[in-house]
KEKE-3310 file (N, C-alpha, C; in steps of 0.2 Angstrom, whole numbers, plus 5000, padded with zeros to 4 digits):
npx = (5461:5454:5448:5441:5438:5433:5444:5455:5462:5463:5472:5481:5500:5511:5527:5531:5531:5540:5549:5541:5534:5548:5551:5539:5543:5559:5563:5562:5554:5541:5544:5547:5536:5532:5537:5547:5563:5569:5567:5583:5594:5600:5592:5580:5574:5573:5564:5552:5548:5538:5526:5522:5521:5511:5495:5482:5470:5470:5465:5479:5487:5492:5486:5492:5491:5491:5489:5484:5487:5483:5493:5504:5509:5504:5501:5501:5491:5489:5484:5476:5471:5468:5468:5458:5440:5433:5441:5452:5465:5474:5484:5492:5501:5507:5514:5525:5520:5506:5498:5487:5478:5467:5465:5472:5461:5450:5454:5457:5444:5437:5441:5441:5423:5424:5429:5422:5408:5413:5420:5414:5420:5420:5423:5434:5453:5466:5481:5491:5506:5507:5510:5509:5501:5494:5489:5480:5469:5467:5460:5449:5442:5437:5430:5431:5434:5443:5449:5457:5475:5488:5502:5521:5520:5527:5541:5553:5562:5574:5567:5552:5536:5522:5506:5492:5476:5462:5447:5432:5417:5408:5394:5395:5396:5389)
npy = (5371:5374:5379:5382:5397:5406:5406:5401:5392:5390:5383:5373:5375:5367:5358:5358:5368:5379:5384:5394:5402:5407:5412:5425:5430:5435:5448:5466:5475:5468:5466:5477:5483:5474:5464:5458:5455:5456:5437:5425:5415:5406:5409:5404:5391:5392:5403:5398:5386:5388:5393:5380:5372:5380:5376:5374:5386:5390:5396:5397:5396:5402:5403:5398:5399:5394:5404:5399:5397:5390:5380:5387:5396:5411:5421:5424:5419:5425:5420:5426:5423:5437:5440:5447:5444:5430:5438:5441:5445:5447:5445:5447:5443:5442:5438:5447:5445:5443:5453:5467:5456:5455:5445:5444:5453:5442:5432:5437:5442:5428:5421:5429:5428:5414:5417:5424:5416:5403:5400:5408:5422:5437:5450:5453:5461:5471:5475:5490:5496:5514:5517:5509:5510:5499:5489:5495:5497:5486:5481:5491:5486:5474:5476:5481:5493:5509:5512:5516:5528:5529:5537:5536:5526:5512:5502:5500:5492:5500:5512:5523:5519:5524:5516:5510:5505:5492:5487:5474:5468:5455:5458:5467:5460:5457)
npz = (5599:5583:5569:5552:5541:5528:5516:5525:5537:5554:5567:5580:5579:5573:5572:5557:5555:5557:5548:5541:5549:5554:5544:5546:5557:5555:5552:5551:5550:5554:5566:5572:5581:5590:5606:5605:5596:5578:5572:5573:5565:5573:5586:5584:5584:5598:5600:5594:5600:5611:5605:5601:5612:5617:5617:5621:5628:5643:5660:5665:5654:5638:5624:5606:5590:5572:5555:5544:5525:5510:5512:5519:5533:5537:5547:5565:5579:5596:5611:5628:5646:5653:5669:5675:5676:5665:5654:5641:5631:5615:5604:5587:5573:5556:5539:5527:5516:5516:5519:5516:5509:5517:5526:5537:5545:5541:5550:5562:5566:5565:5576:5587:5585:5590:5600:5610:5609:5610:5622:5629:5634:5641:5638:5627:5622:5615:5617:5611:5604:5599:5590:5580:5567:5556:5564:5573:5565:5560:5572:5573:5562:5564:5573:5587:5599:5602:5616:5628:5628:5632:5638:5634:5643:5643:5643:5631:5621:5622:5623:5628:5625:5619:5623:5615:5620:5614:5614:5618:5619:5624:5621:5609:5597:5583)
capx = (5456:5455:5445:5441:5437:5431:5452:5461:5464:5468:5474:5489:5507:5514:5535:5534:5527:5544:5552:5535:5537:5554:5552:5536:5547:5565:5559:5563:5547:5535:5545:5545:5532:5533:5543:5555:5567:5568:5572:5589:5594:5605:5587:5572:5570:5570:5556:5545:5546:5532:5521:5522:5518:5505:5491:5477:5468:5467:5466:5485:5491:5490:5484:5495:5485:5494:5483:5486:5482:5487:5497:5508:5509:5505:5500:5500:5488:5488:5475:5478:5469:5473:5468:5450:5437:5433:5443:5456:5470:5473:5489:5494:5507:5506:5518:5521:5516:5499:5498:5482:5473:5460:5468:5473:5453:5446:5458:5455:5436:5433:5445:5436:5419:5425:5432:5415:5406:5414:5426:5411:5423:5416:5428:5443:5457:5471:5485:5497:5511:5502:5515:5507:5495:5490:5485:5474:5464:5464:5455:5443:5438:5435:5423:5435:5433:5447:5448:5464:5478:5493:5509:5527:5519:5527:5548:5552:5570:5575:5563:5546:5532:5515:5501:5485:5470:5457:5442:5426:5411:5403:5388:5396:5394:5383)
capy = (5374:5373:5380:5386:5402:5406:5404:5400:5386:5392:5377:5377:5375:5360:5356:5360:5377:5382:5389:5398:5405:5409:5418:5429:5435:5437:5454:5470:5477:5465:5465:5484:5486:5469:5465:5454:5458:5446:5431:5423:5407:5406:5409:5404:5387:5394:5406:5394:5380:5389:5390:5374:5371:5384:5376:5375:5390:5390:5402:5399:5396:5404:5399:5401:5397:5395:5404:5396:5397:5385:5375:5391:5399:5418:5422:5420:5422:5421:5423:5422:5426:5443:5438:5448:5437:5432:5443:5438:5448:5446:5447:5443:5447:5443:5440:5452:5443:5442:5462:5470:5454:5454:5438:5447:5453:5437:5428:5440:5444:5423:5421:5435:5426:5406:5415:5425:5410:5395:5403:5413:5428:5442:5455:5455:5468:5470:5481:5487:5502:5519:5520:5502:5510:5494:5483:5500:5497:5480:5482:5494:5484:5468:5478:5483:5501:5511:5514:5522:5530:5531:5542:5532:5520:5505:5503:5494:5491:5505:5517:5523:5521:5525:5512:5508:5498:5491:5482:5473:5464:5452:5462:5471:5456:5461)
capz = (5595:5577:5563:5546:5538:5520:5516:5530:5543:5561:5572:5583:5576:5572:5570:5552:5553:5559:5543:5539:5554:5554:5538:5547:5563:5550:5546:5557:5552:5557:5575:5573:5587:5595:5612:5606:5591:5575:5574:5570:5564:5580:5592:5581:5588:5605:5599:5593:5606:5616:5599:5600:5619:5618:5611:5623:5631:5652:5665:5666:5649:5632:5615:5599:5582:5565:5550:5536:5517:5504:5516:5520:5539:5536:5552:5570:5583:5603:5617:5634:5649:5657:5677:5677:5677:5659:5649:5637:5626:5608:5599:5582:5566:5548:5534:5524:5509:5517:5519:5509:5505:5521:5528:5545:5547:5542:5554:5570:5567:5567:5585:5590:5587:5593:5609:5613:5608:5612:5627:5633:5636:5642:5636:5623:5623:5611:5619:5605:5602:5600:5583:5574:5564:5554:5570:5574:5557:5562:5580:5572:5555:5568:5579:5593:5599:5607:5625:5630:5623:5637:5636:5637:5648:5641:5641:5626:5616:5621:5622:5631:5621:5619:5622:5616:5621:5611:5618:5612:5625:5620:5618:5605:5592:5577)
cpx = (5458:5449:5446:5437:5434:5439:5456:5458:5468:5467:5480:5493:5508:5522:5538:5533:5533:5546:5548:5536:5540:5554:5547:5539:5554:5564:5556:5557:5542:5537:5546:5542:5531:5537:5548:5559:5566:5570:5575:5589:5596:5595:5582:5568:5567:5564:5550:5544:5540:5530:5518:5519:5513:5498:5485:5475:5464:5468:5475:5489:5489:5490:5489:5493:5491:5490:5488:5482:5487:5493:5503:5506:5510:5502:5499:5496:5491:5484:5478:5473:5470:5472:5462:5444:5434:5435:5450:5460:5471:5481:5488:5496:5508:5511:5518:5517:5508:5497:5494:5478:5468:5462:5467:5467:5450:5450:5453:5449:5434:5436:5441:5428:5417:5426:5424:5410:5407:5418:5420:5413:5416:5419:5436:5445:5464:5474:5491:5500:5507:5503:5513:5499:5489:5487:5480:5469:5463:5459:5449:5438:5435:5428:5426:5434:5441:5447:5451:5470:5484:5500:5515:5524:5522:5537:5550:5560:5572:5574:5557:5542:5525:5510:5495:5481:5463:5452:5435:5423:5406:5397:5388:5396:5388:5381)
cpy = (5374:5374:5383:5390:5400:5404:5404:5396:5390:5387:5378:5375:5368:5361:5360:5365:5381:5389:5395:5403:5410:5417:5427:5435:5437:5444:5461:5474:5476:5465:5472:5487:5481:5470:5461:5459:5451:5441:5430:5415:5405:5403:5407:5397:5386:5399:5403:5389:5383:5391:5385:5371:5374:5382:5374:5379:5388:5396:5403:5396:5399:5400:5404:5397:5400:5398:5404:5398:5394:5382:5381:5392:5406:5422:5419:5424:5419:5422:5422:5425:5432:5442:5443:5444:5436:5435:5440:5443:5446:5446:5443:5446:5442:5444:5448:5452:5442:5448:5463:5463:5454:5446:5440:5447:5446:5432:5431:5439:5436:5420:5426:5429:5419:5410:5419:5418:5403:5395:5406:5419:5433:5450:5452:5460:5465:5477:5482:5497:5506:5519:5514:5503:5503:5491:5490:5499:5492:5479:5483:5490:5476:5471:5480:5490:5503:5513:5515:5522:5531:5533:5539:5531:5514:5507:5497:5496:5497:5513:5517:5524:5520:5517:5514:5502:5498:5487:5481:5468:5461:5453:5463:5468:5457:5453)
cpz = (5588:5572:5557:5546:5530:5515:5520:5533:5549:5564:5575:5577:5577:5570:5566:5549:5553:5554:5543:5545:5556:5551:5541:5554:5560:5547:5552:5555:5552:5563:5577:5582:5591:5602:5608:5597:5585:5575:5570:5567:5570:5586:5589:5583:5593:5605:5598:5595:5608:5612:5600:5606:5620:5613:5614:5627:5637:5652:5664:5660:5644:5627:5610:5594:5577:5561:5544:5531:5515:5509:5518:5526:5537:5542:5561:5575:5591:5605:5623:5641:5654:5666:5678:5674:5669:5653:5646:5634:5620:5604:5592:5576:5561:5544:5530:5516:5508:5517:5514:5507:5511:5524:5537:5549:5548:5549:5561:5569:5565:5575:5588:5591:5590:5600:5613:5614:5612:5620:5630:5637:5637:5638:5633:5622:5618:5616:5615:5606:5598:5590:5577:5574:5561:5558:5574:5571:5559:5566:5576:5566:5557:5573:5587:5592:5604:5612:5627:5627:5629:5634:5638:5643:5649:5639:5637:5620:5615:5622:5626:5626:5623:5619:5621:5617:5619:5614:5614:5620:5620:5617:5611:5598:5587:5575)
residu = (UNK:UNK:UNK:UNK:UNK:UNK:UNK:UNK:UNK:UNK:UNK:UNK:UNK:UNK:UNK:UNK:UNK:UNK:UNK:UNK:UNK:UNK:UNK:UNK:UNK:UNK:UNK:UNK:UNK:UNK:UNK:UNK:UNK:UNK:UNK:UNK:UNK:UNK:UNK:UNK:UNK:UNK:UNK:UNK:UNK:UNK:UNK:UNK:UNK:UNK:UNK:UNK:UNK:UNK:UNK:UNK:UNK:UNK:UNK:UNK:UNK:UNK:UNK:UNK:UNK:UNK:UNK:UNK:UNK:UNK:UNK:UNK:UNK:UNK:UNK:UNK:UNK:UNK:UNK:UNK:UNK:UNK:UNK:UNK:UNK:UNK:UNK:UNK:UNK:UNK:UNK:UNK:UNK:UNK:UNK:UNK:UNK:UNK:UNK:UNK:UNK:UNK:UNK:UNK:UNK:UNK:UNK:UNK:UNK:UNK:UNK:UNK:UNK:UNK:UNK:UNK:UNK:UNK:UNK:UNK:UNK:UNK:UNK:UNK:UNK:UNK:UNK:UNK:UNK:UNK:UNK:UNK:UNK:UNK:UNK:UNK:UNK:UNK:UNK:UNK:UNK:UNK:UNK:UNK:UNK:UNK:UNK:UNK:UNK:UNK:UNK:UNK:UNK:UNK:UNK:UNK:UNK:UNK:UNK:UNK:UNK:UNK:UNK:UNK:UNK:UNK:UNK:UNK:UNK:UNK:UNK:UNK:UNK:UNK)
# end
């Protein structure tokens, strides 16, 4: 899968995305709310091998999308299919140099309309840390609604934490 936006290019990952890459997981509070921790120099190519592998959407594999601008990697998407009939998941985190231009939104809210669309999903769900306000404004400014709120559900570095789930039906397309 590969398209454009009004500024951006999302297509998978390529090789020499790495560094770009590097630099958007390198940074303890973009992995803040994530599962994994940041990356090192040590582990970053093992990180981003299955980027790399992940570049067509089945039942049993995941999709990972570069969004690019100006030849930079400033974000990264996935999808994958959750195991209910048509339904997919959503992740995806953003430099911070991308932070505040509207990149993130145009990003998601055109993945959103290719996987409706061209994927004829039925249902997409973002599930994110109760505490990662920003990716809540995200959901909401894409056209996702909130649909549950659970209480240390989710065991995480550490810690039990709060989950939310966001959700959107294809219906729900304007």
């Amino acid at each position: 899968m590969e398209f454009n936006t009004e500024r951006l290019v999302i297509r998978p990952f390529q090789y020499d995305d790495l560094q770009d890459v590097f630099n958007i997981y390198n940074n303890d509070d973009i992995c803040k709310y994530l599962l994994h921790d940041k990356w090192t120099q040590e582990n970053m190519c093992e990180e981003f091998s299955p980027k790399l592998e992940n570049n067509l959407l089945t039942e049993g594999t995941p999709l990972s999308l570069a969004v690019v601008s100006d030849a930079k990697v400033i974000g990264d998407l996935s999808v994958w299919y959750t195991g209910m009939k048509d339904t997919v998941e959503i992740g995806y985190s953003f430099s911070k140099e991308a932070s505040g231009k509207g990149y993130a939104t145009e990003a998601v809210s055109a993945l959103v309309k290719k996987l409706f669309i061209d994927f004829n999903v039925h249902r997409i769900q973002a599930n994110l840390d109760a505490r990662n306000k920003a990716s809540q404004k995200l959901c909401e400014r894409v056209g996702m609604r909130k649909e549950a709120h659970f209480i240390q559900d989710f065991w995480n570095k550490g810690e039990w934490t709060d989950s939310i789930v966001f959700g959107m039906l294809a219906s729900d397309l304007n």
